[in-house]
C-alpha positions in Angstrom: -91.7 7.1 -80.0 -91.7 10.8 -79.0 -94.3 13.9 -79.1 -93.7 14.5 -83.0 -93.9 11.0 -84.3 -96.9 10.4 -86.7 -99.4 8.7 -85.3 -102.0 6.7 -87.8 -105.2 5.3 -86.0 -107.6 3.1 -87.9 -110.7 2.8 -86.5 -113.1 5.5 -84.7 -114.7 3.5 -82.3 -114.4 2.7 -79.3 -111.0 1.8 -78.7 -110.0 4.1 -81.6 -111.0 7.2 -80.2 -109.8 6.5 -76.4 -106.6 5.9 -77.9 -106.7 9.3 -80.1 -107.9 11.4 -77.2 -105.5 10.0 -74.9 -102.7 10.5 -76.9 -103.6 14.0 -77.9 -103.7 14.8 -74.1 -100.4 13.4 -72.9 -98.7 15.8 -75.9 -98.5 14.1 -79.5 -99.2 16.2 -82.0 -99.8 14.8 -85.0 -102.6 12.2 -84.5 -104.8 11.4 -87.7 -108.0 8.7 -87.4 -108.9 7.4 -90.2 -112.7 5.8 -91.0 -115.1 5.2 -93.2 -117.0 8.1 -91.9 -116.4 10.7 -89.5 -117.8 9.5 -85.7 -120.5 8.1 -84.5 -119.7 5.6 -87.7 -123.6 5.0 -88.8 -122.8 0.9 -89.0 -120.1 1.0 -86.2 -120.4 -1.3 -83.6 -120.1 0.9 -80.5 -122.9 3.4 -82.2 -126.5 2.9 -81.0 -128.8 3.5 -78.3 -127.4 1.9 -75.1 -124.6 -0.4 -73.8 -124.3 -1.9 -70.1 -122.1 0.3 -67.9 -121.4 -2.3 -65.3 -118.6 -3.7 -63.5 -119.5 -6.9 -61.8 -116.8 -9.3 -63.1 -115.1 -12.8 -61.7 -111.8 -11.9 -63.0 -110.5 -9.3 -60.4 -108.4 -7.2 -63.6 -111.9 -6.4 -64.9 -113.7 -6.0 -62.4 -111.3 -3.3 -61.4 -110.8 -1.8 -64.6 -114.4 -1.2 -65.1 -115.1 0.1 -61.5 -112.6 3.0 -62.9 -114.7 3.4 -66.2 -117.8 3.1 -63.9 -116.4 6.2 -61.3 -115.8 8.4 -64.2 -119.2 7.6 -66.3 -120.9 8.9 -62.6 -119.8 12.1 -63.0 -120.7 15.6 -64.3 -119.0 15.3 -67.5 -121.1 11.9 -68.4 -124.2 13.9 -67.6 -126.7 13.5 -70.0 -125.0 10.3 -71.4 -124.8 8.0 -68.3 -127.9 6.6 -66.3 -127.9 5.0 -63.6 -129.8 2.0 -63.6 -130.1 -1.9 -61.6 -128.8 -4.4 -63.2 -130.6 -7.7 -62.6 -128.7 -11.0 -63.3 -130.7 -14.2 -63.8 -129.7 -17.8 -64.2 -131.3 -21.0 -65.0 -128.9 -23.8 -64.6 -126.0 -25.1 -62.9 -124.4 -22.7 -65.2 -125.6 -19.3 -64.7 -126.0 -20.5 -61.1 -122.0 -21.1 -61.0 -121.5 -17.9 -63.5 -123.7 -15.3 -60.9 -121.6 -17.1 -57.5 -118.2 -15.7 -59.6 -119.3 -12.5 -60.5 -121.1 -11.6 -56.6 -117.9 -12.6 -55.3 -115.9 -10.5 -57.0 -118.0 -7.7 -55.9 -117.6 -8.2 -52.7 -113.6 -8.7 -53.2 -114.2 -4.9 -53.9 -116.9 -4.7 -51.1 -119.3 -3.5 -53.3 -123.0 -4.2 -52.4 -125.3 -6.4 -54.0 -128.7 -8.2 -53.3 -129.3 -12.2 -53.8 -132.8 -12.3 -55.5 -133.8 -16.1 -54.6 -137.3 -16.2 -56.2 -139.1 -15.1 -59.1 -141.3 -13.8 -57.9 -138.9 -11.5 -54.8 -137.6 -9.6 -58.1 -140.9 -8.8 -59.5 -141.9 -7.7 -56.1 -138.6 -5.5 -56.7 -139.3 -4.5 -59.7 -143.1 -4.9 -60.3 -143.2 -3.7 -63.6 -141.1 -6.7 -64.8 -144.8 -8.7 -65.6 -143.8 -11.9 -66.7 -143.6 -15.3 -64.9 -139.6 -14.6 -65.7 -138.4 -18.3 -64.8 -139.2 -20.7 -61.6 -136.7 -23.3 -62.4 -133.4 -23.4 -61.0 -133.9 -19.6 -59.9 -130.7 -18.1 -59.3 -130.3 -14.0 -59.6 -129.0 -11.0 -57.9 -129.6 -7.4 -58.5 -126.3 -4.8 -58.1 -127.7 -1.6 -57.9 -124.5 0.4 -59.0 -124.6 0.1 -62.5 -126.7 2.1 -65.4 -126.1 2.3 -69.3 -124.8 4.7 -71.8 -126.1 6.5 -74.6 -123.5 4.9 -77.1 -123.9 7.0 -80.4 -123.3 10.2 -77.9 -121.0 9.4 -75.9 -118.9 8.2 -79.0 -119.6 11.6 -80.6 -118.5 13.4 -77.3 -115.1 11.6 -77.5 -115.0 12.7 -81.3 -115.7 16.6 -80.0 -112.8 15.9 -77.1 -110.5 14.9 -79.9 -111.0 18.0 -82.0 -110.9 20.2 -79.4 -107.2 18.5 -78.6 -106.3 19.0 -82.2 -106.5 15.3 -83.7 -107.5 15.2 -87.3 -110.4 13.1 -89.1 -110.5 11.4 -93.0 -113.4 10.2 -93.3 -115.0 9.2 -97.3 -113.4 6.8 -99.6 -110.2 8.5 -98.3 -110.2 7.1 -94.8 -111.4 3.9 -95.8 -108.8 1.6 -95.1 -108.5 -1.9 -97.3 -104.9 -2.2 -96.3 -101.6 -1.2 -95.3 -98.3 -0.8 -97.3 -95.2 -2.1 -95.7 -91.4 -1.9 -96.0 -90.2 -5.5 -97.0 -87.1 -5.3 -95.5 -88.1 -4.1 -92.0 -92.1 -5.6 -92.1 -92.5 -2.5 -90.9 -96.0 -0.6 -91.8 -95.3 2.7 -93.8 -98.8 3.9 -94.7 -102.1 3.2 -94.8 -103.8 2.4 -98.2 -107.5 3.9 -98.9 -109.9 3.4 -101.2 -109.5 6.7 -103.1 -105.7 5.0 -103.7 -103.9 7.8 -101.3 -101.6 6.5 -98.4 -101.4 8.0 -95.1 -98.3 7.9 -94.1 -97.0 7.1 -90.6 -94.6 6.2 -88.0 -96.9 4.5 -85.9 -100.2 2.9 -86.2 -102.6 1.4 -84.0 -105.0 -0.7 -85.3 -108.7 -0.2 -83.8 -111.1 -2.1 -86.5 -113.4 -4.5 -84.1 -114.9 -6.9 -86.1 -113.1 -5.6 -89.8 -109.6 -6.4 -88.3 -109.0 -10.0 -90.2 -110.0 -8.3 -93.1 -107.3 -5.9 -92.9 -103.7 -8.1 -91.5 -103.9 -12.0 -90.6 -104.9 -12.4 -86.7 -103.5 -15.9 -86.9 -106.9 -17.3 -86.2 -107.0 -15.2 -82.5 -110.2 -13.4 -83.2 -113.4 -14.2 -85.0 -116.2 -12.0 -85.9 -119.7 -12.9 -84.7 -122.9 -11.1 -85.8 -125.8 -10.9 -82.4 -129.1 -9.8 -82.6 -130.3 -6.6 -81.6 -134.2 -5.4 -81.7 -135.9 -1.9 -81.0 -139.4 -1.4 -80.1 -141.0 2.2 -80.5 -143.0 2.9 -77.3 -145.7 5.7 -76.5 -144.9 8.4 -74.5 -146.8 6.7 -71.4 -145.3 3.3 -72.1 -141.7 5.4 -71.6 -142.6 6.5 -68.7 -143.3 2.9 -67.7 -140.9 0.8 -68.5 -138.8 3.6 -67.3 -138.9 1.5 -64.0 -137.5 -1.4 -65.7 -134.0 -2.9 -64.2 -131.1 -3.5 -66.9 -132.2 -7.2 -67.1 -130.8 -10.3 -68.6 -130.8 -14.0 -68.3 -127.6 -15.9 -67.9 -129.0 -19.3 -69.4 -130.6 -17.9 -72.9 -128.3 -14.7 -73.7 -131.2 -12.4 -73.6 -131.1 -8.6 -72.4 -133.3 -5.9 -72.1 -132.7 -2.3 -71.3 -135.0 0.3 -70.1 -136.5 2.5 -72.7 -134.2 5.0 -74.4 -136.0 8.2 -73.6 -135.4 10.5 -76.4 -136.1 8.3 -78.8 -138.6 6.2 -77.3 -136.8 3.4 -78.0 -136.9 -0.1 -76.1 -133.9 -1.7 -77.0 -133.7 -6.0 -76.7 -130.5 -7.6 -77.2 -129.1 -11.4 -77.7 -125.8 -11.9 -76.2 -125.1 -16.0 -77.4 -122.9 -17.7 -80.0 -124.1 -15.9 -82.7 -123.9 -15.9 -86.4 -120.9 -16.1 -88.9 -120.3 -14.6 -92.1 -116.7 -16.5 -92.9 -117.7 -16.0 -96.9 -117.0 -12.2 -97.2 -114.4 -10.7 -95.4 -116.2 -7.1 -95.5 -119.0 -8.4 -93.9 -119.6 -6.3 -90.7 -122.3 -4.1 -92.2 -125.2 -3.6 -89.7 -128.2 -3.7 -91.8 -131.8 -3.6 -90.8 -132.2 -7.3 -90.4 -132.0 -10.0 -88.5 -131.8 -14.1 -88.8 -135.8 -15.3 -88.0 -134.4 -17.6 -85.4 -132.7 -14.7 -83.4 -135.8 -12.9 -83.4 -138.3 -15.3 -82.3 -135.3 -15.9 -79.3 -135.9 -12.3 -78.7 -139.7 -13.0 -78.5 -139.5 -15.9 -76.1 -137.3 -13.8 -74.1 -140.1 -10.7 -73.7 -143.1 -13.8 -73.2 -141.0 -14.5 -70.1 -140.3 -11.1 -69.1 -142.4 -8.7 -70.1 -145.5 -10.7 -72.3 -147.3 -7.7 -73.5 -145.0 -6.4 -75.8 -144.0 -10.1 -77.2 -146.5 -9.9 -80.1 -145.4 -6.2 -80.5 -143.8 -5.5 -84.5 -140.0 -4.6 -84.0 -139.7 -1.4 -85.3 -135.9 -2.1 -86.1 -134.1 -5.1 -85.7 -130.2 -5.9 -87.0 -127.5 -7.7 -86.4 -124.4 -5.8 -84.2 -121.0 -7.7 -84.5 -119.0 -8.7 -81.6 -114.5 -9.8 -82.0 -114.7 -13.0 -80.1 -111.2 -14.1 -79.0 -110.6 -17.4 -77.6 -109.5 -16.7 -73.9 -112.6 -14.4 -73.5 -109.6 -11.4 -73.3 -109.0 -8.2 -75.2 -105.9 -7.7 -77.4 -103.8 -5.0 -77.0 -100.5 -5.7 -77.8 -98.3 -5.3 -81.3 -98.5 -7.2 -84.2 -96.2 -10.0 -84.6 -95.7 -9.3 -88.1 -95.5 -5.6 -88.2 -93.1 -3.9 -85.4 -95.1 -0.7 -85.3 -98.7 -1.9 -85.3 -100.6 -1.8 -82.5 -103.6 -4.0 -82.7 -106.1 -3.4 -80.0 -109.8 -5.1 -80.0 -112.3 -5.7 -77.6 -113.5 -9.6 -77.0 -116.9 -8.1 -77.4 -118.6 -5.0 -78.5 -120.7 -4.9 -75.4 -117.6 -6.1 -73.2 -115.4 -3.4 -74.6 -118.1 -0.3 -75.0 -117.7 0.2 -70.4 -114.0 0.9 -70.5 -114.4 3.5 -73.1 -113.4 6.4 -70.6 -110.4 4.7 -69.3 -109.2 2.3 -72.1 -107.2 4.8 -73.9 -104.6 5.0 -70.9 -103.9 1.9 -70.9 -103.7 1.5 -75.3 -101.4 3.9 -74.9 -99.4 2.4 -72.1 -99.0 -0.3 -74.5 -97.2 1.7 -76.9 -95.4 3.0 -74.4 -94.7 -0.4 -72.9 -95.6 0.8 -69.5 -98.9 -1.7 -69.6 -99.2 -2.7 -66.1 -97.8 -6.6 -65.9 -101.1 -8.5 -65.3 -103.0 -6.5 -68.4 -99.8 -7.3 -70.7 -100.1 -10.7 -70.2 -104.2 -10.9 -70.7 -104.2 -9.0 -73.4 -101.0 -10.1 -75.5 -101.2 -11.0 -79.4 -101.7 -15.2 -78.7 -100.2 -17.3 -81.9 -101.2 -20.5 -79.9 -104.5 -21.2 -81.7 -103.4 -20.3 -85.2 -104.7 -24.1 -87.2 -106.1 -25.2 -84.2 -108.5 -27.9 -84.0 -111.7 -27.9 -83.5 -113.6 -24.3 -82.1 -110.8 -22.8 -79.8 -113.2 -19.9 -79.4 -114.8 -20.0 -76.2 -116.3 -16.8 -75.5 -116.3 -14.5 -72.8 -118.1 -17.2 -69.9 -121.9 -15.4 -70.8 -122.5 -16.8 -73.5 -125.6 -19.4 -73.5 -128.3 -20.3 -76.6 -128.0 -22.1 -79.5 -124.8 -22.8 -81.0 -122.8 -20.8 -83.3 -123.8 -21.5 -87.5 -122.9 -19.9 -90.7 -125.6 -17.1 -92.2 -127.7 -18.9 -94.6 -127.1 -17.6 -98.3 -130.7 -16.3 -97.6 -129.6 -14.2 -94.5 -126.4 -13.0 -96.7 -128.1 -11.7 -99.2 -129.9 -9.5 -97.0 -127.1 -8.2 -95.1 
């Protein structure tokens, strides 16, 4: 692959536009992404409010890997987009209890600092706005105080500015919408990219950067699954803002629920259920974020703020939907190529809110793949897997956090309304 090939990237999210921007810097010059709309995509998954910037991990690779996204979110050029925030961890069971023990070690592996919160009620003397009884039973948290969140939708649309400015091109409309690829039957080789309008981008490599609309496009030999999670939004006054401004990132191991402090240009309080989650198997081009949610998940989001934070629970959301996740089965990314097309990269996170952290350094490492320079440990994590394809039973376990009810199938009810 050198500097003039063409280089066709589907996808302008997350992983998409690391991948665009980092080619672009290290000299290729014909780089064209292609979506449904030009970035922030308005029903993308990485487009919203906020995302965890954190890097507490038990697998060391992570855990280092996200301590490099973390060091360059904390600087100048994140300003604005990046806030630095606690993030409180809280477990319930042997569990969470077990989860919490992996991920403190690993930050001090990298010597990072941390504080053991053994009580209740020591982290609401902590953080006294955090009114709730939160949980007496098996209490079992810590607090690191080096993390914050992002400001998704802008940070996705500075990555879309960084691109232009490096000269990559956008199709966006019915002709960047991407059903499909033509390929070369002799080779298997991908030479374009079909659209809706019925043009084909043409291309000598393409990297694949889809999320939750990957199956839909090639066969992932059963090594991803698409799950739908609830998110909820709460409008607060001005003087509730400033407030809950003092609120730790906060979420609870055993249940799946998160809460971020209020998003303060908007006013936004954003809630967040990070479980099993809900399938859509029926309809392949199902990952539309609409403004609803399954009644179950919300009531698990109102449970959630009677614990934590009990005046808002009768509150009316002002916008809840469902955000979907790419669940693989070892909990791992995939970045690797295709097994059935030479020159396709296919690169996913495991989830939305797993992937969203390593947005300023993923790109590097994407295109280390097509390079085949990917350091040996991440090449092996993150390789295309073929072992699950007709396995039996659920080979998808999740990334280790996820707790709650068990994964089901969206009612026809629910369909219709997404």
């Amino acid at each position: 692959m050198d500097r003039h090939s063409k280089i066709v990237v589907v996808g302008a999210g997350v992983f998409g536009l690391s991948t665009a921007l980092e080619l672009s810097r290290t000299g290729y010059k014909n780089v064209i992404v292609l979506d449904r709309h030009v970035p922030p995509v308005p029903a993308g998954s990485s487009v919203d409010i906020s995302r965890v910037i954190r890097f507490d991990y038990g697998d060391l690779a992570y855990a280092r890997l996200a301590k490099e996204a973390f060091d360059l979110w904390n600087t100048p050029q994140y300003e604005g987009i990046f806030n630095r925030s606690p993030f409180v961890l809280v477990g319930e069971d042997e569990n969470g209890r077990a989860f919490i023990d992996r991920c403190t070690t690993g930050l001090g592996r990298a010597s990072l600092s941390w504080r053991r919160l053994e009580t209740g009620d020591e982290t609401k003397n902590l953080f006294p706005v955090l009114s709730g009884q939160l949980t007496q039973k098996d209490f079992h948290a810590y607090c690191n105080f080096t993390c914050g969140w992002a400001d998704s939708q802008l940070a996705i649309a500075t990555f879309r500015d960084r691109c232009l400015e490096n000269g990559v091109s956008f199709i966006s409309g019915s002709r960047g919408t991407v059903p499909g690829f033509q390929t070369d039957p002799q080779t298997g080789t991908i030479t374009g990219a079909k659209t809706k309008s019925g043009d084909l981008v043409q291309g000598d490599v393409f990297v694949l950067a889809t999320g939750a609309w990957t199956s839909g496009l090639v066969s992932m030999h059963d090594s991803i699954l698409a799950t739908g999670q609830v998110v909820a939004f709460i409008k607060l006054t001005e003087t509730e803002v400033d407030r809950y401004g003092k609120l730790p990132i906060y979420m609870n191991f055993s249940t799946g629920w998160l809460s971020f402090p209020p998003h303060q240009n908007s006013g936004y309080m954003k809630i967040a259920l990070h479980g099993w989650g809900y399938t859509h198997t029926a309809d392949a081009d199902h990952t539309r974020r609409a403004n609803f949610a399954p009644a179950d998940g919300l009531e698990r989001v109102r449970q959630g703020l009677r614990s934590v934070l009990p005046e808002l629970a009768s509150r009316e959301f002002d916008r809840a939907a469902v955000c979907w996740y790419t669940d693989t089965p070892s909990g791992d990314f995939i970045v690797d190529s295709h097994p059935d097309y030479p020159n396709l990269l296919v690169t996913t996170a495991e989830t939305d809110s797993n992937g969203f952290k390593f947005l300023p350094v993923i790109g590097k490492y994407t295109t280390g793949a097509l390079h085949g320079t990917l350091p040996e440990e991440l090449r092996q994590k993150w390789r295309f897997r073929r072992e699950y394809e007709n396995a039996k039973g659920d080979p998808i376990k999740g990334d280790g956090i996820r707790r709650g009810p068990a994964r089901r199938e969206f009612l026809a009810t629910e369909r219709a309304k997404l």
